[in-house]
HTML snippet that shows the backbone in 3Dmol.js (N, CA, C, O; Angstrom):
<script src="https://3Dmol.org/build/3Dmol-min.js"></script>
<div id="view" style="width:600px;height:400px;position:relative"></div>
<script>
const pdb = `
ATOM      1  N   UNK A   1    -164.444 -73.674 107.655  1.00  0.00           N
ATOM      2  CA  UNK A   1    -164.948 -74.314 106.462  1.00  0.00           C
ATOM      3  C   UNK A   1    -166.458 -74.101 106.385  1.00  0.00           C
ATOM      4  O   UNK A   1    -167.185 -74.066 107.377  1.00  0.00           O
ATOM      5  N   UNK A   2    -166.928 -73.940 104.942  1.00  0.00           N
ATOM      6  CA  UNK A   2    -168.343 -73.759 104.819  1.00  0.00           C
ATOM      7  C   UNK A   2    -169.172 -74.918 105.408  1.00  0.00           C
ATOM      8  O   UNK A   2    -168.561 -75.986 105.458  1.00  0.00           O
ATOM      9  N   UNK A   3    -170.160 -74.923 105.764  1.00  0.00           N
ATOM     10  CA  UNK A   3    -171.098 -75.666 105.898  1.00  0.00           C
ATOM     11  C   UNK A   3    -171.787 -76.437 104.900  1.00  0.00           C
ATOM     12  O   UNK A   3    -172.415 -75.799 104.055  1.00  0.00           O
ATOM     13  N   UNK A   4    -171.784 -77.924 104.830  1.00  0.00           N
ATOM     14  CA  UNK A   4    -171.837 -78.543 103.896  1.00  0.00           C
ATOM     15  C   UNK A   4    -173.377 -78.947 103.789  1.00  0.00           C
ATOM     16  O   UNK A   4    -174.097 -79.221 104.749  1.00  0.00           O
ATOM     17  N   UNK A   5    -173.810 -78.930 102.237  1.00  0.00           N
ATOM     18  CA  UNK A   5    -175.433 -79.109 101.839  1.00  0.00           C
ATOM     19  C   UNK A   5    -176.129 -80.389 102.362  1.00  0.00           C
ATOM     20  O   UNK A   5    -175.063 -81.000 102.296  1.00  0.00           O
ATOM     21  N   UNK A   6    -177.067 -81.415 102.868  1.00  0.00           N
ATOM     22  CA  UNK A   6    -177.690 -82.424 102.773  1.00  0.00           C
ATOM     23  C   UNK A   6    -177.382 -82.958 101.216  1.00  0.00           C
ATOM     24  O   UNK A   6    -177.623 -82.379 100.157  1.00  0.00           O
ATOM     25  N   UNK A   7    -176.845 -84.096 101.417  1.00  0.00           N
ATOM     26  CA  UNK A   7    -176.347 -85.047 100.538  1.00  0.00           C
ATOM     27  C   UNK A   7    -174.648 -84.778  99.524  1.00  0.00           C
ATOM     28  O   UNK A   7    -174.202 -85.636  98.762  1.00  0.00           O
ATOM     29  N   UNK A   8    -174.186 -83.850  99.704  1.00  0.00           N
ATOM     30  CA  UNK A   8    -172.888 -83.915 100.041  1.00  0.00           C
ATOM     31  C   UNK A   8    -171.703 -83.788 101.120  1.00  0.00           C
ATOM     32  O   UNK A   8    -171.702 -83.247 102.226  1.00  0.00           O
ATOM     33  N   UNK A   9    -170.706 -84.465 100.428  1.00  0.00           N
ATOM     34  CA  UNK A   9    -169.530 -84.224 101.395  1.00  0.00           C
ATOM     35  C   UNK A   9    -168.365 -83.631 101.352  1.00  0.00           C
ATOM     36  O   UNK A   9    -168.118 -82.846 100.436  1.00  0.00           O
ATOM     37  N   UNK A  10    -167.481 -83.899 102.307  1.00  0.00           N
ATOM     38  CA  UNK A  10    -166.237 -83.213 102.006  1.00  0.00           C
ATOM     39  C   UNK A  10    -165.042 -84.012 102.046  1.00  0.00           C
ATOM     40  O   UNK A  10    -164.478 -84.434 103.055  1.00  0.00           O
ATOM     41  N   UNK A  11    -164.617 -84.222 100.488  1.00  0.00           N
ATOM     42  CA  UNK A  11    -163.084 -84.974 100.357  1.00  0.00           C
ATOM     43  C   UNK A  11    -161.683 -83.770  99.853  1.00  0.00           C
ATOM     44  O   UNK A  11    -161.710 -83.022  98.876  1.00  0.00           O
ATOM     45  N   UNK A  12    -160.890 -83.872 100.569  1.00  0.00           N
ATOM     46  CA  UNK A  12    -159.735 -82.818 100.172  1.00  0.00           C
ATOM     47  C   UNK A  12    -160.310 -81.767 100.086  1.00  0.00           C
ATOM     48  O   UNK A  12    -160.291 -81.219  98.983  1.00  0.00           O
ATOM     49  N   UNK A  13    -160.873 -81.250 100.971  1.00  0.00           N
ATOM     50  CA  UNK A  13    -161.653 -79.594 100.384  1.00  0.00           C
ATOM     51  C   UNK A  13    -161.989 -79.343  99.870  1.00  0.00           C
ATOM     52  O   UNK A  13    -161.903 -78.153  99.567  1.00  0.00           O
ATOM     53  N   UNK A  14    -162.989 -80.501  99.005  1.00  0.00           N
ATOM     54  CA  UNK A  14    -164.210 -80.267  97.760  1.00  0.00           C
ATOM     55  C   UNK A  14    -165.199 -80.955  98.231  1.00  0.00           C
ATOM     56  O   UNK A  14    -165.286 -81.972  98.919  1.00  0.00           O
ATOM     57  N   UNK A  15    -166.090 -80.084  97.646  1.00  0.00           N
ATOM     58  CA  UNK A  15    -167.473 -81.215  98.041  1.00  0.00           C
ATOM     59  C   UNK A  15    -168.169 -81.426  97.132  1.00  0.00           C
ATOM     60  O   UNK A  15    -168.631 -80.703  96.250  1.00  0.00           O
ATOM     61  N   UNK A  16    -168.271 -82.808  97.434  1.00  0.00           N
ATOM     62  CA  UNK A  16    -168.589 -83.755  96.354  1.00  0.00           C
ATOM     63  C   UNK A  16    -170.352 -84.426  97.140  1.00  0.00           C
ATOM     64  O   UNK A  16    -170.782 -84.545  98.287  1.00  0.00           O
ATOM     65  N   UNK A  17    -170.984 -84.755  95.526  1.00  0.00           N
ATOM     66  CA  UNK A  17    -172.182 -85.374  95.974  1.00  0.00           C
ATOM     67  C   UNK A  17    -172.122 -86.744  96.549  1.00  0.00           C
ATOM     68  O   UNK A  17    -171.174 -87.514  96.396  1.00  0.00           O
ATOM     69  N   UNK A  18    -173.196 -86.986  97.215  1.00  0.00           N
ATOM     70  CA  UNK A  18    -173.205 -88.479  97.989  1.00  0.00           C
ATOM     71  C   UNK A  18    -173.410 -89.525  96.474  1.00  0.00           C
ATOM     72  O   UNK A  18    -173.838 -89.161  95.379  1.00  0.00           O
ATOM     73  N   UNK A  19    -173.105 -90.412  96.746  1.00  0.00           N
ATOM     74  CA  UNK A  19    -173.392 -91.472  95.578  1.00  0.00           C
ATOM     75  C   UNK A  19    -174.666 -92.109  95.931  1.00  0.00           C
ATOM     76  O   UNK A  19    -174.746 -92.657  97.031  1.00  0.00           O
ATOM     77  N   UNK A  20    -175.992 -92.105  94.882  1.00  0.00           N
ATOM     78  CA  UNK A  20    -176.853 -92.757  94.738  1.00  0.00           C
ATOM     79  C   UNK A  20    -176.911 -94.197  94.950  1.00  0.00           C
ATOM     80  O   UNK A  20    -175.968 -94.930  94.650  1.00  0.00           O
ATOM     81  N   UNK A  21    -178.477 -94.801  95.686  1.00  0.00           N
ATOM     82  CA  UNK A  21    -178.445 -96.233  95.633  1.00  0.00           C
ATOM     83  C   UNK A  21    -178.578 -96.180  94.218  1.00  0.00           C
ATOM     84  O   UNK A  21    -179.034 -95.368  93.412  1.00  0.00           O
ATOM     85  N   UNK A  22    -177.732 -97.933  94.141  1.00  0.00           N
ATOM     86  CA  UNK A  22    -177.805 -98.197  92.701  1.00  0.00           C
ATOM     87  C   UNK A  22    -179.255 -99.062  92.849  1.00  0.00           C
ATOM     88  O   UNK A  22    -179.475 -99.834  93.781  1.00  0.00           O
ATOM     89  N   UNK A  23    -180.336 -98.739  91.583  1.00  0.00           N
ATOM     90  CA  UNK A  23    -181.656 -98.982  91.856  1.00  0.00           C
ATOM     91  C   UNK A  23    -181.872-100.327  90.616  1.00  0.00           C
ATOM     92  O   UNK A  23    -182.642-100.353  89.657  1.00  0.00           O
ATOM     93  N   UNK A  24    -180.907-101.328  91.065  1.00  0.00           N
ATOM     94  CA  UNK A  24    -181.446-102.394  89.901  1.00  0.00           C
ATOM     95  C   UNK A  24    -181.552-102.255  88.907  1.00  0.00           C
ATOM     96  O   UNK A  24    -182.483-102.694  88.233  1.00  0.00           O
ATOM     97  N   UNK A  25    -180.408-101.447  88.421  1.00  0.00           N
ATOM     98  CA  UNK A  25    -181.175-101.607  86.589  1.00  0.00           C
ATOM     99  C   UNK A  25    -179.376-102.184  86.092  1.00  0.00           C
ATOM    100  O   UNK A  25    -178.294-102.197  86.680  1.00  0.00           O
ATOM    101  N   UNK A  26    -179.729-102.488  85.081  1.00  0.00           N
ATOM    102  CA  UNK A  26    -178.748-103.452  83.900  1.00  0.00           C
ATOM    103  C   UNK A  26    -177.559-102.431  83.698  1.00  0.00           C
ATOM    104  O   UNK A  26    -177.743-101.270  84.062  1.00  0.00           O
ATOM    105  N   UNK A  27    -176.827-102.652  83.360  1.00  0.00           N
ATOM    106  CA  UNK A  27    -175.568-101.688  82.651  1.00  0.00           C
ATOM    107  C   UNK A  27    -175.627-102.392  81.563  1.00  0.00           C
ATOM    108  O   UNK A  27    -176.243-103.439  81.365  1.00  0.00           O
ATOM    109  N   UNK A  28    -174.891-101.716  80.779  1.00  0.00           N
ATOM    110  CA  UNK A  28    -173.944-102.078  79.601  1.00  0.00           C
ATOM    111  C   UNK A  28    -173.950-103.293  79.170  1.00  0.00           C
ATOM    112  O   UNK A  28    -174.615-104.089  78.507  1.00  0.00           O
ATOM    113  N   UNK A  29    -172.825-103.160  79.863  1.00  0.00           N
ATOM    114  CA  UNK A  29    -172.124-105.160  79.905  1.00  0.00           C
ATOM    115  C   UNK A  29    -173.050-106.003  80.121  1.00  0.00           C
ATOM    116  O   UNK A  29    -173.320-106.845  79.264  1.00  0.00           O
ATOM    117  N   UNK A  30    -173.671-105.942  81.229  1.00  0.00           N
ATOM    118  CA  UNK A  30    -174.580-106.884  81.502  1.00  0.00           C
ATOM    119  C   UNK A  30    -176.050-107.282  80.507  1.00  0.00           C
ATOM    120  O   UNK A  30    -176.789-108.260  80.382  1.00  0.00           O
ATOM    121  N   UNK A  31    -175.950-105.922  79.933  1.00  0.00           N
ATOM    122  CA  UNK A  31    -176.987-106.238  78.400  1.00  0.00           C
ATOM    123  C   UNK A  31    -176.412-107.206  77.533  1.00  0.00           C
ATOM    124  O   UNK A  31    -177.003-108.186  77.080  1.00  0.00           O
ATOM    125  N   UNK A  32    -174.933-106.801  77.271  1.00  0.00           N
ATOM    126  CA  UNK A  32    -174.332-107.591  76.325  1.00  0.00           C
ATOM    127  C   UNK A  32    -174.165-109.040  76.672  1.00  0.00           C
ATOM    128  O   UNK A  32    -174.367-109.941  75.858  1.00  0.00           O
ATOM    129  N   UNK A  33    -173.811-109.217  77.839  1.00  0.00           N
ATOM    130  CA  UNK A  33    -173.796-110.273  78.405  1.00  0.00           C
ATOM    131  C   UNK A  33    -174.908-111.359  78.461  1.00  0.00           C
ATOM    132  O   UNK A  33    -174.731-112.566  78.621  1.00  0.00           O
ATOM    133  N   UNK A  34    -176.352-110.556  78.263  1.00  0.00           N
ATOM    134  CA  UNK A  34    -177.536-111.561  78.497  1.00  0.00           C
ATOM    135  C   UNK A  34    -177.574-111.745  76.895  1.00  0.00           C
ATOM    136  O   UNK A  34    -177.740-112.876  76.440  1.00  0.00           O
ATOM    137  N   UNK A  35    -177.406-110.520  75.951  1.00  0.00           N
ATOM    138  CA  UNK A  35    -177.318-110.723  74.438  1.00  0.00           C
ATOM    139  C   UNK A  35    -176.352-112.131  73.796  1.00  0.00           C
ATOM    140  O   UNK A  35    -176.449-112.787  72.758  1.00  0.00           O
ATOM    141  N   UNK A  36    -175.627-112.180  74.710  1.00  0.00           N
ATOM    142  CA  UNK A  36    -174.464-113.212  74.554  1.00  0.00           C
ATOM    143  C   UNK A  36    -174.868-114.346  74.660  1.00  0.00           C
ATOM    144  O   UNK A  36    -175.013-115.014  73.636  1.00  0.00           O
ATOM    145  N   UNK A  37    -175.156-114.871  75.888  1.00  0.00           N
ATOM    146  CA  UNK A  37    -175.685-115.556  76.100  1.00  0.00           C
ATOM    147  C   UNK A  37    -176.983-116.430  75.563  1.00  0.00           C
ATOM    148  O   UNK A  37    -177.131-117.611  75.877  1.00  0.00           O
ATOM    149  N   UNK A  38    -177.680-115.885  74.921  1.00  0.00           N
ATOM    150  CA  UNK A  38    -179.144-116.178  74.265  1.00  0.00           C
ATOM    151  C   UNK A  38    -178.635-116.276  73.287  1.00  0.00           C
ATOM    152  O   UNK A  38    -179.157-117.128  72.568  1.00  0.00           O
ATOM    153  N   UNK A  39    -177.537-115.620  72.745  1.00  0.00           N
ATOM    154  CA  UNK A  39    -177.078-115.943  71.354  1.00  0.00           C
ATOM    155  C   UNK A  39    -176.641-117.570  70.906  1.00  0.00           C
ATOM    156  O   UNK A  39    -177.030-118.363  70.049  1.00  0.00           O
ATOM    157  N   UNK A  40    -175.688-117.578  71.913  1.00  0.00           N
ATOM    158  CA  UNK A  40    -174.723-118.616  72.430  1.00  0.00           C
ATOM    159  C   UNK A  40    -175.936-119.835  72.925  1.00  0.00           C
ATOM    160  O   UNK A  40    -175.543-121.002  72.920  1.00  0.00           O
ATOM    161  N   UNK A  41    -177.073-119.618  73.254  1.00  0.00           N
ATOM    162  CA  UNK A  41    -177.613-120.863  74.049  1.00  0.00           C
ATOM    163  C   UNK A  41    -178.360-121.148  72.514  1.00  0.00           C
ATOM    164  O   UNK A  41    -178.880-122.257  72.386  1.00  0.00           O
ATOM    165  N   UNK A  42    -178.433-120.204  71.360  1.00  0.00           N
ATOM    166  CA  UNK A  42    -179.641-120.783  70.309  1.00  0.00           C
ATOM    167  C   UNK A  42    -178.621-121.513  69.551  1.00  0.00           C
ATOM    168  O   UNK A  42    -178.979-122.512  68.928  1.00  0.00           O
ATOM    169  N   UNK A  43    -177.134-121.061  69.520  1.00  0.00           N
ATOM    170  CA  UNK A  43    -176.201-121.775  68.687  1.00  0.00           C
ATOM    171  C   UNK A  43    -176.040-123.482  68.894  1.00  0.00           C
ATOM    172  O   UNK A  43    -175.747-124.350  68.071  1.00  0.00           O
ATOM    173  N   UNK A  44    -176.345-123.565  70.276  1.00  0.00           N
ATOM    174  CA  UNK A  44    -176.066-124.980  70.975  1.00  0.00           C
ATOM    175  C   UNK A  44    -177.448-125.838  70.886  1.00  0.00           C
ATOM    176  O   UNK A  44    -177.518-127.014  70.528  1.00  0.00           O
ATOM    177  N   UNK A  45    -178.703-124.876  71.349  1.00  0.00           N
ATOM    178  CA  UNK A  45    -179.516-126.247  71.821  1.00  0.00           C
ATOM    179  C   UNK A  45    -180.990-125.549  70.556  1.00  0.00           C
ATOM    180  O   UNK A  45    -182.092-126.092  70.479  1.00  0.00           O
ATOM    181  N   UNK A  46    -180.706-124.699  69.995  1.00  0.00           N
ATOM    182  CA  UNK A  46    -181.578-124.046  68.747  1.00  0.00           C
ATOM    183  C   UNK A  46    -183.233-123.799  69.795  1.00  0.00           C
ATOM    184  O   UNK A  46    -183.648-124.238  70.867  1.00  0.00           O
ATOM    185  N   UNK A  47    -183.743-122.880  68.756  1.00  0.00           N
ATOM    186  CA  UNK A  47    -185.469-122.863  69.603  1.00  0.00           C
ATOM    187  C   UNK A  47    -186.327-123.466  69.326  1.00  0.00           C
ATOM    188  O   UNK A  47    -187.092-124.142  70.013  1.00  0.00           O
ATOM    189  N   UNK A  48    -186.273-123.244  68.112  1.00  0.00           N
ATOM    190  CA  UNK A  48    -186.847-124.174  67.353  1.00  0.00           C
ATOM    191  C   UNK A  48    -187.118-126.029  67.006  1.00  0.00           C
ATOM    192  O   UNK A  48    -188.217-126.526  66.763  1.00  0.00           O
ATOM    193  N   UNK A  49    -185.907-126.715  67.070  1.00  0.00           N
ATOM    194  CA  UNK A  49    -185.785-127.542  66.588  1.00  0.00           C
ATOM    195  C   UNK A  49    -186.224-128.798  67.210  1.00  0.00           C
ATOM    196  O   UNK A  49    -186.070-129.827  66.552  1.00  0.00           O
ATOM    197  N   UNK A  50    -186.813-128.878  68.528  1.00  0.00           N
ATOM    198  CA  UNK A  50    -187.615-129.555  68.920  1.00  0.00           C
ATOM    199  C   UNK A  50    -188.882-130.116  68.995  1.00  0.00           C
ATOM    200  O   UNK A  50    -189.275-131.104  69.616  1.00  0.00           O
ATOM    201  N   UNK A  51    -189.604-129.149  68.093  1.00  0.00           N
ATOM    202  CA  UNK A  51    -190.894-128.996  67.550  1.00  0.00           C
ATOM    203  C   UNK A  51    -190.648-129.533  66.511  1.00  0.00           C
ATOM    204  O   UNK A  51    -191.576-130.324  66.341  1.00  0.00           O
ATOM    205  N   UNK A  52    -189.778-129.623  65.463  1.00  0.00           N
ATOM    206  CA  UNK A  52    -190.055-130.338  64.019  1.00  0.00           C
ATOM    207  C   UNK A  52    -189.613-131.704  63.990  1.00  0.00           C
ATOM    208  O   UNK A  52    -188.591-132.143  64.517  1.00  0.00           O
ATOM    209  N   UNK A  53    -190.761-132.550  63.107  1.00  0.00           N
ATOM    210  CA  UNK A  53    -190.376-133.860  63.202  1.00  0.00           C
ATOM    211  C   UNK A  53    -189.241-134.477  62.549  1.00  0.00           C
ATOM    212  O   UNK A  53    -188.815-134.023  61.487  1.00  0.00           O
ATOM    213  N   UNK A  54    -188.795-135.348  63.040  1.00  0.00           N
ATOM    214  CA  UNK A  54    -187.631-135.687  62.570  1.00  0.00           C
ATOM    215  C   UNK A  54    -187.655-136.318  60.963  1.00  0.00           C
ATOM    216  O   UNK A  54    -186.669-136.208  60.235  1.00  0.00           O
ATOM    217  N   UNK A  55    -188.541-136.788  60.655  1.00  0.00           N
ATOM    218  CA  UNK A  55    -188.563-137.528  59.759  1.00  0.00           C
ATOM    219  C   UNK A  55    -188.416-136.425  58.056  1.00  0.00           C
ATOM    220  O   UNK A  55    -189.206-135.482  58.096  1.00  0.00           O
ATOM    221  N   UNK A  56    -187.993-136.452  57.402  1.00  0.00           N
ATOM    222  CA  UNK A  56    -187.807-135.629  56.268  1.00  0.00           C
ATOM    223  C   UNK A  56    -189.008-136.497  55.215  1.00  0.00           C
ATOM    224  O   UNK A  56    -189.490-137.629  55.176  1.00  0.00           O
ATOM    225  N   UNK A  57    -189.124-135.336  54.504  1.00  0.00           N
ATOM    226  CA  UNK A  57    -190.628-135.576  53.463  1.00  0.00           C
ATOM    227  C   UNK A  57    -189.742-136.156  52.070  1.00  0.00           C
ATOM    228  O   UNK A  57    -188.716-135.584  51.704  1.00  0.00           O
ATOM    229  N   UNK A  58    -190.131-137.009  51.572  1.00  0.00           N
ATOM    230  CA  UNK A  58    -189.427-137.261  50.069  1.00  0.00           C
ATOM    231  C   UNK A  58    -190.094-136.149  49.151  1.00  0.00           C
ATOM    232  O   UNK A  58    -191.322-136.088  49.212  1.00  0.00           O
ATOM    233  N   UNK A  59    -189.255-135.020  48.076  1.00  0.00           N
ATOM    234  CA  UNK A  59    -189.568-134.600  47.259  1.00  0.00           C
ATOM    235  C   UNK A  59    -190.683-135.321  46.220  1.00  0.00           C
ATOM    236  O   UNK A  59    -190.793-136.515  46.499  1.00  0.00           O
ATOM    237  N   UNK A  60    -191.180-135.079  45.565  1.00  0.00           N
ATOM    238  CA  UNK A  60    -192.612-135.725  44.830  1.00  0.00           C
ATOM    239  C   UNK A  60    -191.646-134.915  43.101  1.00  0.00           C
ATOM    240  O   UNK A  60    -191.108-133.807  43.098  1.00  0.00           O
ATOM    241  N   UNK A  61    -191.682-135.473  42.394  1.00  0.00           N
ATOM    242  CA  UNK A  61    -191.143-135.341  41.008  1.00  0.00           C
ATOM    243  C   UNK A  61    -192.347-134.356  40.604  1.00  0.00           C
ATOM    244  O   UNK A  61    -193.479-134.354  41.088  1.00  0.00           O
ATOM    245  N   UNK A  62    -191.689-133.291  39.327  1.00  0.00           N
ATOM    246  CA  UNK A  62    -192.751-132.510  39.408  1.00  0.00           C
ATOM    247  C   UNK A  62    -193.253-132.984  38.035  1.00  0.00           C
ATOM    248  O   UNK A  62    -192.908-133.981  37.401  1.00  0.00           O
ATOM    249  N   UNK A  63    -194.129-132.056  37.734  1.00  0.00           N
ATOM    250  CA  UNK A  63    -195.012-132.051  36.344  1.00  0.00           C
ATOM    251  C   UNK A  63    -194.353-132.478  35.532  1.00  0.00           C
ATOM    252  O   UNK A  63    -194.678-133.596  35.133  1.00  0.00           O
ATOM    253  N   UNK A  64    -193.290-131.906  34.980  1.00  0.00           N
ATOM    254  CA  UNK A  64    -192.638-131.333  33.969  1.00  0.00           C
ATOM    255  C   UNK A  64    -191.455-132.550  33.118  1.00  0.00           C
ATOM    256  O   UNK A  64    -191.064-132.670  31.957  1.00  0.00           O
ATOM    257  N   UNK A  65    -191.210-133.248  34.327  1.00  0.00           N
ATOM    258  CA  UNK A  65    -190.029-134.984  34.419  1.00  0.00           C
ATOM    259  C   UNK A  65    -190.657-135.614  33.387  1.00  0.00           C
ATOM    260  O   UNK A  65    -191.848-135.318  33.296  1.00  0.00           O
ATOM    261  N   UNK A  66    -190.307-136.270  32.701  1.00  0.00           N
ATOM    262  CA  UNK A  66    -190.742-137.459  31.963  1.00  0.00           C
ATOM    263  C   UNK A  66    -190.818-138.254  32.559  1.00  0.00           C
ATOM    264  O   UNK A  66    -189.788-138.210  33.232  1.00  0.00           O
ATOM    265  N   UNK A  67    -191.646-139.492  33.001  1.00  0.00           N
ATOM    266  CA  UNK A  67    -191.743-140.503  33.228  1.00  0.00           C
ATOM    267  C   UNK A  67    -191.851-141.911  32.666  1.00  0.00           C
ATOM    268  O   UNK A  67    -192.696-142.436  31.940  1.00  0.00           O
ATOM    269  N   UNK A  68    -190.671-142.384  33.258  1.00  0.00           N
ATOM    270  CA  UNK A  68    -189.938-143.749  32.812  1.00  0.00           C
ATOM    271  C   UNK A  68    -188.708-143.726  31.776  1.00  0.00           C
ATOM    272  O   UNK A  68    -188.291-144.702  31.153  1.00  0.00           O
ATOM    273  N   UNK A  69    -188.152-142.243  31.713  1.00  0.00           N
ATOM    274  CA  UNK A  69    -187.137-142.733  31.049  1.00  0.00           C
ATOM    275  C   UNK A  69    -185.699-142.533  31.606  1.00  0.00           C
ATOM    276  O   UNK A  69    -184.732-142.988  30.996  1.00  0.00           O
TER     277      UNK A  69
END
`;
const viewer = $3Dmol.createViewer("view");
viewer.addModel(pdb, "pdb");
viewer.setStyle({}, {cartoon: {color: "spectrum"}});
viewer.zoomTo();
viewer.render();
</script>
């Protein structure tokens, strides 16, 4: 049998490359998954809505209303 290169091997009489460290990065899914999630956490607890006061402003009648009738 031939002599096999630095960083492959030999399965069934092929040679195949070594498999890379996997170097920390995201797949796919796991994008979708954090997309999901952030989606899902603004549906429940919002980003916003803790900052605005609770109290609602009364509309002010405009110009245009007659007044007093």
């Amino acid at each position: 049998m031939a002599k096999v290169p630095d960083g492959y091997h030999v399965v069934r009489r092929h040679i195949r490359r070594n498999p890379r460290p996997s170097g920390k990065k995201l797949s796919g899914w796991m994008i979708a998954r954090l997309i999901a999630g952030v989606w899902l956490w603004s549906q429940m607890f919002g980003f916003g809505e803790a900052s605005t006061p609770d109290t609602q402003q009364t509309p002010s009648p405009s110009l245009s209303a007659a007044a007093g009738r």
